[in-house]
C-alpha positions in Angstrom: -114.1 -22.9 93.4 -113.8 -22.5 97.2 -113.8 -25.8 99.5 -117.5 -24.9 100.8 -118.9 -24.7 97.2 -116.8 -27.9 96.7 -118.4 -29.7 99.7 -121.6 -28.0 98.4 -121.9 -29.7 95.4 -120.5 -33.3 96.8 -123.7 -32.9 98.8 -126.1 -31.7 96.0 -124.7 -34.9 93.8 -125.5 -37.2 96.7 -129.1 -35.8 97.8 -130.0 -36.1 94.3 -128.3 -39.5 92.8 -129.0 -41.6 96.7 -132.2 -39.3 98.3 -135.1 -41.4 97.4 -137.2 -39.1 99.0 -135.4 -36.2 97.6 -137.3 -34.4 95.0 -134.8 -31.4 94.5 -132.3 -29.2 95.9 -132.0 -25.1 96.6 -129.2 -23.3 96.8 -129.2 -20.1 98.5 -127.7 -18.0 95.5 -126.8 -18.8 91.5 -124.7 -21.7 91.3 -122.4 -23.3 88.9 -124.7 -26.1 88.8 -127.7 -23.7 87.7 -129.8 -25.8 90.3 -132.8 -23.3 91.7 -132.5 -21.0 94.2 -134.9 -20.0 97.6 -135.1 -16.6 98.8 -135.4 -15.2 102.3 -137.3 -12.3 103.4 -136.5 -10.4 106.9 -133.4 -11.1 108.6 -131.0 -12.5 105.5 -129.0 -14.5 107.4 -129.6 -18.2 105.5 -128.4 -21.5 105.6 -126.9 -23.0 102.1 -129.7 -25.6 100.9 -133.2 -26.0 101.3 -134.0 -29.7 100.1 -137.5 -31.1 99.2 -138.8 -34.2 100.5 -141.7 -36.3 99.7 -142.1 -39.9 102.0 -145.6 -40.2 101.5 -146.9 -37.8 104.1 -146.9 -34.6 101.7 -144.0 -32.2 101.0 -141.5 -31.6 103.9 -138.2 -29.0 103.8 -135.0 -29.5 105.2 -132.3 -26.4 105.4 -128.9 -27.5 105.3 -126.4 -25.4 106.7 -123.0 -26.8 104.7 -119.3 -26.5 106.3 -115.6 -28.0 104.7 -114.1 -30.1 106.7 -110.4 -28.3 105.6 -110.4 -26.8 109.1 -112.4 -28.6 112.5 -113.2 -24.9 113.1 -115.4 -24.8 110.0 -117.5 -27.3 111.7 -118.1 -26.3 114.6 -118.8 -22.7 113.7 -121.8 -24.8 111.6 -123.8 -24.2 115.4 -125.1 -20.7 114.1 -127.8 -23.1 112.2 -129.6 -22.5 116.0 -129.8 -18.7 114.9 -131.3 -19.5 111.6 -134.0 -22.5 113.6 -134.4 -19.0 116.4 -135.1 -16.3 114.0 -137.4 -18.9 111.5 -139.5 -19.6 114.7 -139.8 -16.2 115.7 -140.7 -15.0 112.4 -137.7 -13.0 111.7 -136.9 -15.3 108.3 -139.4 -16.2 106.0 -138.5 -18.7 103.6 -139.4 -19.3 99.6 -139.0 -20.7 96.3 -140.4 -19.3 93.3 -141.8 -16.4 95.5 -144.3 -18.7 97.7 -143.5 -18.9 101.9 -142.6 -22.3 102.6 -142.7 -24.4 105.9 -139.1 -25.2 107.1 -139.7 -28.9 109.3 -136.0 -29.6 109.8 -132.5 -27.7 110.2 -129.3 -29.5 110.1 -125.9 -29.3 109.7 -124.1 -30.9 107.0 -120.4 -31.3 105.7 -118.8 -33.2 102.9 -117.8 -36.3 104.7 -121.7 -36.7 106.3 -121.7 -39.4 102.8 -118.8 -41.3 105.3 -121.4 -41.0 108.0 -119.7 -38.3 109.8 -118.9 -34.4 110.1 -115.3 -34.5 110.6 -112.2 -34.9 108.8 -110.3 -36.3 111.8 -112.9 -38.6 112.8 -111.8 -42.0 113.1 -112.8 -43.8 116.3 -116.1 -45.8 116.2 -118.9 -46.3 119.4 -121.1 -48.7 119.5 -124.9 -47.3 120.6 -126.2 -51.1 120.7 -123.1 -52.1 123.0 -123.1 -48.4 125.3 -123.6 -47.9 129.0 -125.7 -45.4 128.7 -129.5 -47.8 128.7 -131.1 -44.6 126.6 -128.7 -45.2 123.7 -129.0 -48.8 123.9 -132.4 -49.0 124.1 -132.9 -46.4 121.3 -130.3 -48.0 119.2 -132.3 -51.5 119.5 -135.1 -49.7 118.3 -133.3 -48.1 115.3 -134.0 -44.2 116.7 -130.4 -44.1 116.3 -127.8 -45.6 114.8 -126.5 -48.8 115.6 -123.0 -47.2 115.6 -121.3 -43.4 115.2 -118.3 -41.5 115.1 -116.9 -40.4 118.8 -116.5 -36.2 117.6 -119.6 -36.2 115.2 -121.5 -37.7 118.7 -119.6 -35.6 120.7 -120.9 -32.4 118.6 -124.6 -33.1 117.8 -125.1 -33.8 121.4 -123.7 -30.4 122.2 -126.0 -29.3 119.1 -129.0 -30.5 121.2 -128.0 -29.6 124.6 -127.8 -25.6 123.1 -131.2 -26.2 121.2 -132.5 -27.4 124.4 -131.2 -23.9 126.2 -133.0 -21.8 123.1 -136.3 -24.3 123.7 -136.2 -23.0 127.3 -135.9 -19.5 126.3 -138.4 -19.2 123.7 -140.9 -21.8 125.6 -141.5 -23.3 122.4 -143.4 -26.9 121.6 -143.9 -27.4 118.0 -141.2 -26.4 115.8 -138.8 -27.9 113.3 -136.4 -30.8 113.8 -132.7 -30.1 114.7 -129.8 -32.5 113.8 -127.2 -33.7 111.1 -127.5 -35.2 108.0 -124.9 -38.1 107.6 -124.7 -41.5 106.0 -125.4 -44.6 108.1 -122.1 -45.6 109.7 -120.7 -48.3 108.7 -123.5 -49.0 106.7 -124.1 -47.7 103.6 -124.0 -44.3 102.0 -127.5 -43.5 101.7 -128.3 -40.1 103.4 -130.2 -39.5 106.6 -131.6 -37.3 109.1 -130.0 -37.4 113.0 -132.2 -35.3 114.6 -134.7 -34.7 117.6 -138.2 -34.3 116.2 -141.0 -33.4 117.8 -143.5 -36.5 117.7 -147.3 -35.6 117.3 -148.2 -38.2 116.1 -148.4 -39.9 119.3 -150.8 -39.9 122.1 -147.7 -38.7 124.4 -146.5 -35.5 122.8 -142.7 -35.0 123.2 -139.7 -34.8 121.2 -138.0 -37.9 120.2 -134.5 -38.8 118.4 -135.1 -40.4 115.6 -132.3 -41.3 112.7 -134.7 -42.0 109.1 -133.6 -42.0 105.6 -134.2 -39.0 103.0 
């Protein structure tokens, strides 16, 4: 077994055992764990999981793009989940399961230490969000859109994450598309996964896109 099918199914076991939302789990091919599969059509470029949600709103799906944390590089080659958000929104990727298109509302990236609450191996130092300098984090933080506390590289990289999304919003002048973020524990919390992501809120009488941090 290779290190991302081994981070793969540390993953699967903690979506399904700790996801109370979760109601199950795709991998992109046959697997050891004879879980079911989803299929792409058009461009075949994939991520590694699809996962279905229910939080009382109707079914959502989440893909997962999975790295091993063995190497930093691993991670941070995990940014090509931008190609798979670009070609889903312009149509190049169709998603399904059991041969039916599904709706993709969030892509993430996800490694084998997000149940620590971070993406990296070498990932020790903690910031406070409640405590920061920055008045949008502490503000947001207060109002649990964010976590009270993260890890300095996994912070570092999903606000890189955002500030390419934001470059490939610009290009393809999109407004209603799917979510983009991480899925990790909360830090120092407990080991429950959630979503880190920006999410486009309409919902609300002001339309924009928001960070919010919400448990599967």
């Amino acid at each position: 077994m290779n290190p991302e099918e081994e981070s793969e199914i540390v993953l699967w076991d903690w979506l399904k055992t700790k996801g109370i939302n979760v109601k199950e789990v795709y991998f992109n091919r046959i697997n050891k764990l004879n879980a079911p599969t989803f299929q792409t059509s058009g461009l075949n470029k994939k991520p590694d999981f699809i996962v279905k949600i229910d939080r009382g709103y109707g079914t959502e799906f989440i893909a997962i793009e999975i790295k091993n944390t063995k190497n930093s590089r691993n991670v941070h080659d995990s940014g090509k989940i931008l190609l798979y958000y670009e070609n889903f929104i312009l149509k190049k990727t169709k998603y399904l399961i059991d041969g039916k298109e599904i709706e993709v509302k969030h892509f993430v990236v996800a490694t084998e230490k997000s149940k620590e609450g971070k993406l990296f191996n070498e990932d020790d130092t903690i910031i406070s969000n409640q405590d920061s300098s920055d008045e949008w984090r502490k503000t947001n933080s207060k109002l649990k859109l964010i976590p009270e506390f993260e890890y300095q590289r996994t912070s570092d990289f999903l606000r890189r994450l955002w500030a390419e999304w934001r470059t490939l919003r610009k290009k393809l002048d999109f407004k209603e598309s799917p979510s983009i973020g991480i899925l990790i524990a909360n830090p120092t919390k407990d080991n429950n996964p959630h979503l880190f992501s920006i999410i486009y809120t309409d919902w609300l009488d002001n339309k924009s896109w928001k960070q919010r941090f919400w448990r599967l």
